[in-house]
C-alpha positions as CSV (number, residue, x, y, z in Angstrom):
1,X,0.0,0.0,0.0
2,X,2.8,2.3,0.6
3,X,4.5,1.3,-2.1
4,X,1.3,2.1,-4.3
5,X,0.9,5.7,-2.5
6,X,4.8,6.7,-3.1
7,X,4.4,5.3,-7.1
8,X,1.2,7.8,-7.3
9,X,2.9,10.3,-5.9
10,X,6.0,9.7,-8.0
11,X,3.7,10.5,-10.6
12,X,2.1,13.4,-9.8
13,X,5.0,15.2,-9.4
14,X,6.7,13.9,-12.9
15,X,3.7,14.3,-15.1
16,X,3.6,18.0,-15.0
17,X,7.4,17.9,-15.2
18,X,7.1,16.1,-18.4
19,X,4.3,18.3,-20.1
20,X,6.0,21.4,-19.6
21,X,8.8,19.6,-20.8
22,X,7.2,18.5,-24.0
23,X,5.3,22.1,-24.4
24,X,9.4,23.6,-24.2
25,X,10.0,20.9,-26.9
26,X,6.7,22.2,-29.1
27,X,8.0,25.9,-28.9
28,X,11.5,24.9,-30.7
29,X,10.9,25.7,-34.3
30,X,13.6,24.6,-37.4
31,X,13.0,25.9,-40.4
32,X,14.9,24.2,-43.7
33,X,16.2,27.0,-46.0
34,X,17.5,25.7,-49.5
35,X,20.0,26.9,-52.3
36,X,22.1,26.0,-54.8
37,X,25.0,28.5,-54.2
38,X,28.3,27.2,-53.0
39,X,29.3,28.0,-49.0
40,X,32.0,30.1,-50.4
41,X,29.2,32.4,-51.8
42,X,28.9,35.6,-50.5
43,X,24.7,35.2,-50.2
44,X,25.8,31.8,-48.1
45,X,27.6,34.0,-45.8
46,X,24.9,36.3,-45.1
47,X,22.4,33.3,-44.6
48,X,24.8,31.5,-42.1
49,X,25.1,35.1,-40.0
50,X,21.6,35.1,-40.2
51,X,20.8,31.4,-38.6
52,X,23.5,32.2,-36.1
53,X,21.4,35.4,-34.7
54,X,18.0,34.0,-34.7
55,X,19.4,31.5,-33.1
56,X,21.1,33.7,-30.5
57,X,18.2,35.8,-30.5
58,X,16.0,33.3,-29.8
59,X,17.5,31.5,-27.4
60,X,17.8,28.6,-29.6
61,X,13.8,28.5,-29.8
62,X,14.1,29.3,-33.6
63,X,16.7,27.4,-35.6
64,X,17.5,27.7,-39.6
65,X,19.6,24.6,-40.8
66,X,20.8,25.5,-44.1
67,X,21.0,23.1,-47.2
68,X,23.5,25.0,-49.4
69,X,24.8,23.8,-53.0
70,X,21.9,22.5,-54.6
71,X,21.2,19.6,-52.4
72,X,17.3,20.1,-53.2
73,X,17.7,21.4,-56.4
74,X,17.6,24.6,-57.9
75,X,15.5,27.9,-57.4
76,X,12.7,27.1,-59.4
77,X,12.4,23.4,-57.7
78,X,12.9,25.1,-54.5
79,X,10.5,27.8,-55.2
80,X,8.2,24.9,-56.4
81,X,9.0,22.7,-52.9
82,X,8.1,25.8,-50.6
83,X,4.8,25.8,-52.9
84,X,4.0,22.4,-51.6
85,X,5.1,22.6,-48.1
86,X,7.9,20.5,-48.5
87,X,10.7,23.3,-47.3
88,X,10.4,26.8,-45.4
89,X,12.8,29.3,-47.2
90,X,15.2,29.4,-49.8
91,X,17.3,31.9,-52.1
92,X,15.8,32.9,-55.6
93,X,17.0,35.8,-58.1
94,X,14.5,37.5,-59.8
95,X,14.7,36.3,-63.4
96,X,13.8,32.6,-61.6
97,X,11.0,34.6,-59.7
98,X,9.6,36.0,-63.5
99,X,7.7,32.4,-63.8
100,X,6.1,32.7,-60.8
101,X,5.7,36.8,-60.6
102,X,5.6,38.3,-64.3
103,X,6.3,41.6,-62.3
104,X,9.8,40.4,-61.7
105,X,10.7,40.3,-65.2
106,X,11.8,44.0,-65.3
107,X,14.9,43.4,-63.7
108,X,15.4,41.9,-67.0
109,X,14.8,44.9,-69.0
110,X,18.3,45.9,-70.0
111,X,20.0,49.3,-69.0
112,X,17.1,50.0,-67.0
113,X,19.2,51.6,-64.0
114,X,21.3,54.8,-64.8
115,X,24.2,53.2,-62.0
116,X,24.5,51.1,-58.5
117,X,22.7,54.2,-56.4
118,X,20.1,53.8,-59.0
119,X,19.4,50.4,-58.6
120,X,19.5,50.2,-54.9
121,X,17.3,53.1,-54.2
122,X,14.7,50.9,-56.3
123,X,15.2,48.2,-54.5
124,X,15.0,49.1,-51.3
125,X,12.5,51.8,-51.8
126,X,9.0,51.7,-52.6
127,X,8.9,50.3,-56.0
128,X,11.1,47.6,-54.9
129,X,8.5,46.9,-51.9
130,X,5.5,47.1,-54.4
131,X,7.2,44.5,-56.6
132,X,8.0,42.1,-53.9
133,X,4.3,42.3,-52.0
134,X,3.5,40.8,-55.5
135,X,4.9,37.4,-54.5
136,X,2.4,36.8,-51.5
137,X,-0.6,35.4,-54.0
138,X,2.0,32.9,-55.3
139,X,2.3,31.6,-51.5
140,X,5.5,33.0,-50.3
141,X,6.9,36.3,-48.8
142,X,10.1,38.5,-49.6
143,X,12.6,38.4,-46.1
144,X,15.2,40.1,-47.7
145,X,16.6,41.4,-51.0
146,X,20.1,41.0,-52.1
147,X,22.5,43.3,-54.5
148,X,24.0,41.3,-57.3
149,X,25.9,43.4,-59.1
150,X,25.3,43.6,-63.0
151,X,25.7,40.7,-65.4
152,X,27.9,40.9,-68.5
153,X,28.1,38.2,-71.4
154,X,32.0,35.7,-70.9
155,X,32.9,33.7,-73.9
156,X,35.3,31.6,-75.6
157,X,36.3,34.2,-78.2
158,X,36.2,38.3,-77.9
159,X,33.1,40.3,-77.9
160,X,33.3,44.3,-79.0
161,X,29.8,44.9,-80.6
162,X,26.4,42.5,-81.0
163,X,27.8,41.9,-84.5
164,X,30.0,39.9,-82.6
165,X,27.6,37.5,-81.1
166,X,25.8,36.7,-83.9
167,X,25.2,32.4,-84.2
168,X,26.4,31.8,-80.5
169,X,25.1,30.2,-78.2
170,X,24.8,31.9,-74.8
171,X,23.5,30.1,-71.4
172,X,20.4,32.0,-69.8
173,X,18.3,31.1,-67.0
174,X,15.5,30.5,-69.4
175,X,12.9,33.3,-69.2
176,X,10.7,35.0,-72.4
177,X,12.8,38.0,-71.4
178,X,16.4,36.7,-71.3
179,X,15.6,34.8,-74.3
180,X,14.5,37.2,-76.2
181,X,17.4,39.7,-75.0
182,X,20.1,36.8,-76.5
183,X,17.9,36.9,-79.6
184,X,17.7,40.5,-80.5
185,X,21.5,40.2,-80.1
186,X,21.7,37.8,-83.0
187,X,22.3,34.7,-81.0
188,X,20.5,31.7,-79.7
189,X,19.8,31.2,-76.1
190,X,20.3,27.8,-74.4
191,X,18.7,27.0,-71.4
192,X,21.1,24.6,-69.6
193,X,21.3,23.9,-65.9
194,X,23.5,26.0,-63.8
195,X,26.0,23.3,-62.6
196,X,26.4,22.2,-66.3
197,X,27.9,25.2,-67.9
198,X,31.4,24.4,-67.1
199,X,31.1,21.1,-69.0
200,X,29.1,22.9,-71.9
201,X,31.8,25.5,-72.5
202,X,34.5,22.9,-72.5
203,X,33.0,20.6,-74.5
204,X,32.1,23.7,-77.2
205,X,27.9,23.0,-76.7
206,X,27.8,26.6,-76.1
207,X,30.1,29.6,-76.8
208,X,29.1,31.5,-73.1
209,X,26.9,32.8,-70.5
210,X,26.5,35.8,-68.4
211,X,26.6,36.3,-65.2
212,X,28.2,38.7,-62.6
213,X,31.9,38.7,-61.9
214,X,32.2,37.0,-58.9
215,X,30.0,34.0,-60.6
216,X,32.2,34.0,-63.3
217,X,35.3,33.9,-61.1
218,X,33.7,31.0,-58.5
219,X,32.4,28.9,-60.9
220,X,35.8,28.2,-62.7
221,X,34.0,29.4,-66.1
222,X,36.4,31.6,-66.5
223,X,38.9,28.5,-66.9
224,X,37.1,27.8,-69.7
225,X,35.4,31.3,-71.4
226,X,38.4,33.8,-71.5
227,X,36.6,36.9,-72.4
228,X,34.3,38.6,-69.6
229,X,32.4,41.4,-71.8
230,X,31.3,44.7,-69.5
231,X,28.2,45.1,-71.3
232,X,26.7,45.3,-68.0
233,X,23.1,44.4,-69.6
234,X,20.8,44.2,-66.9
235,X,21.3,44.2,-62.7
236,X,19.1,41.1,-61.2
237,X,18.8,41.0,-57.5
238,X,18.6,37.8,-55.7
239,X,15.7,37.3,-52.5
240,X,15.8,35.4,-49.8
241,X,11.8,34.1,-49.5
242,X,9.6,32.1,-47.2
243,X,6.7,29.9,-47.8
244,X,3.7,32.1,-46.2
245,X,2.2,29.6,-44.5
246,X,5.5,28.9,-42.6
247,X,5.6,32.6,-41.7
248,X,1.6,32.5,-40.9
249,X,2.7,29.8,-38.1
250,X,5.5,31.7,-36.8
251,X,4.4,34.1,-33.2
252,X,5.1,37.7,-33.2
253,X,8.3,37.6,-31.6
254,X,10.2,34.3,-33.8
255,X,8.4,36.9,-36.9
256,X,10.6,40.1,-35.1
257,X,13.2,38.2,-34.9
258,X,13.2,36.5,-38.3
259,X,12.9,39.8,-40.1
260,X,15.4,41.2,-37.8
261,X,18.3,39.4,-38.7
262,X,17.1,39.1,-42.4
263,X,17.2,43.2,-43.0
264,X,20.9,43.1,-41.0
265,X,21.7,40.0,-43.9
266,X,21.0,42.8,-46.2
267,X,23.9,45.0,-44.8
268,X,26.2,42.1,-44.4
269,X,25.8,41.2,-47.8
270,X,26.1,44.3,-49.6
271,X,29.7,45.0,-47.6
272,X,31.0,41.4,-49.1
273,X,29.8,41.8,-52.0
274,X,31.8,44.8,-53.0
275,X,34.8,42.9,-51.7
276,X,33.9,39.9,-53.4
277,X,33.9,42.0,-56.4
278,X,37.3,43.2,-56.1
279,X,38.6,39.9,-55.2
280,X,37.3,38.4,-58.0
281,X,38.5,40.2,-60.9
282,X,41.6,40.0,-59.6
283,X,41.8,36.1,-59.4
284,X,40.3,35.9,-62.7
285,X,43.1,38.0,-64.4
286,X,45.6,35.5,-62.7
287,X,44.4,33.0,-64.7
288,X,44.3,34.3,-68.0
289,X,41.0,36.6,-68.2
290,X,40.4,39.5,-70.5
291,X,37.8,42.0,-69.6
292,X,36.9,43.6,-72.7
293,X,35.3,47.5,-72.1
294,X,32.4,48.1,-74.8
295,X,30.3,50.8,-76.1
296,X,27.0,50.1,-74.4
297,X,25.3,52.1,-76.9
298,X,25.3,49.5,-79.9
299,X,23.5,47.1,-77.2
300,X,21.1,49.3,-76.1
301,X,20.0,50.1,-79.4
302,X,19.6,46.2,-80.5
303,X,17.7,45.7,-77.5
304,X,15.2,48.3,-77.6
305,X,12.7,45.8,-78.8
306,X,11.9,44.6,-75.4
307,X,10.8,47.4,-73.9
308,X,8.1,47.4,-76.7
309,X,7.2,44.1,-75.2
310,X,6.5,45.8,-71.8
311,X,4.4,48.2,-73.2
312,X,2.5,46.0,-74.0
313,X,1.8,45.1,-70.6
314,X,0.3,48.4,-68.4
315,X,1.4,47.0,-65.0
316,X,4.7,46.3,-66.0
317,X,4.8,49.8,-68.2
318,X,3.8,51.6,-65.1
319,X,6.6,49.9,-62.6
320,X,9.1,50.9,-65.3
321,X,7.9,54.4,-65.6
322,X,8.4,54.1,-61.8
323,X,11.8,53.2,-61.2
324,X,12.5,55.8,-64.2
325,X,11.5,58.6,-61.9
326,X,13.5,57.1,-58.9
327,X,16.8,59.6,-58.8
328,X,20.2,58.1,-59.4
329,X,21.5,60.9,-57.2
């Protein structure tokens, strides 16, 4: 009987130990955040100084475990995964986003920015906001936005005019905008897999890409595409999103501190990317790159056609006009 009396009150005293317990275990939330850039990657950095302060922040109630590299594919099956539950965040430029947010596409409209002040005062201004809330009817919200410099054409043989290009074929994350832009410049775009352009330039499937310089530089292409062209056609940011209904089940203070360390990713990764930058070129002259300075104008003209195309379209004609009358100053 004693025995009996001590078990039951053995029992009253661990049971409520063990729910609070297992309602401490319930309050730790891990989020699964996806990419497919390398850890080296400037982006990558940001997003690992971001996991470390929520965690911090948090008191390790709110965790972010990072699969970098590809390891769930790229942005548009990531995009797609977050879509159908199946991960919480991940990393997306905006040319990836144009399939899922036609609004996106006019990063893609080239020379649209007079300079770099240009182009960040648009995106982290009011236009830049209005294009972003656009994402939230495809079932995911805009964290953070990320500068990525602008993207130039690299081939296997020089580049001084669009004459130039005419018959190559040039790697483009697939889009009716970047194809069309490759076109207008008399060549053919080819929509191959971002880990397989190395292999395709070596093997002579296409004659380049574009892509920023410090892409260029990481990737190796430049092993294999000597000539980095400064055409600087178009500036495409990259976002760092989550799945709304992750966010939706997310209290007010994990959202405050989610955001939080998001906006201060911002900072971080504007400050490495102008290193990066730097850094870049120079490594990619080491080993044998040319940059080859052009006259912009020739390119512009050639690719005036597009912005025909966006005409065409009043939203998109109105968000141009916009970031038009955003000063460069």
């Amino acid at each position: 009987m004693k025995l009996n009396k001590l078990l039951l009150s053995s029992l009253c005293v661990a049971l409520p130990m063990l729910a609070m317990s297992s309602n401490a275990f319930a309050q730790r939330v891990t989020l699964k955040l996806a990419h497919n850039l390398e850890q080296s990657h400037v982006v990558h950095q940001a997003l690992a100084q971001m996991a470390k302060e929520v965690k911090e922040k948090s008191n390790g109630e709110l965790n972010i475990r990072i699969y970098p590299s590809g390891q769930m594919g790229g942005p548009r099956e990531t995009i797609e995964l977050i879509q159908n539950d199946a991960l919480d965040m991940t990393k997306a430029s905006a040319s990836e986003m144009e399939s899922f947010v036609k609004e996106f596409s006019v990063f893609s409209s080239p020379y649209l920015f007079d300079n770099d002040e240009h182009f960040k005062k648009v995106l982290f201004g009011e236009v830049g906001k209005e294009i972003a809330d656009k994402t939230k009817s495809s079932g995911f919200d805009i964290l953070a936005s990320y500068v990525a410099g602008t993207r130039s054409f690299y081939t296997k043989k020089p580049i001084n005019s669009p004459a130039d290009m005419k018959g190559l074929k040039i790697r483009v994350v697939s889009t009716p905008t970047t194809n069309k832009l490759i076109e207008l410049l008399g060549g053919s775009p080819a929509p191959i897999p971002f880990g397989e352009v190395y292999t395709a330039l070596q093997q002579g499937v296409i004659d380049g890409a574009e892509n920023n310089i410090p892409s260029y530089n990481q990737t190796r292409h430049v092993e294999v595409a000597k000539f980095y062209i400064e055409d600087q056609h178009t500036s495409v940011p990259d976002y760092l999103i989550i799945s709304s209904k992750t966010w939706a089940k997310l209290d007010d203070n994990q959202r405050k501190i989610l955001q939080e360390a998001a906006t201060n990713s911002e900072a971080l990764q504007q400050k490495l990317w102008d290193a990066e930058v730097e850094k870049s070129r120079a490594e990619a002259e080491k080993v044998g790159a040319t940059f080859i300075t052009v006259d912009k104008t020739p390119f512009r003209e050639a690719l005036k056609p597009l912005y025909d195309d966006f005409a065409k379209d009043p939203n998109l004609a109105t968000l141009i006009e916009k970031i038009k009358t955003v000063s460069s100053k």
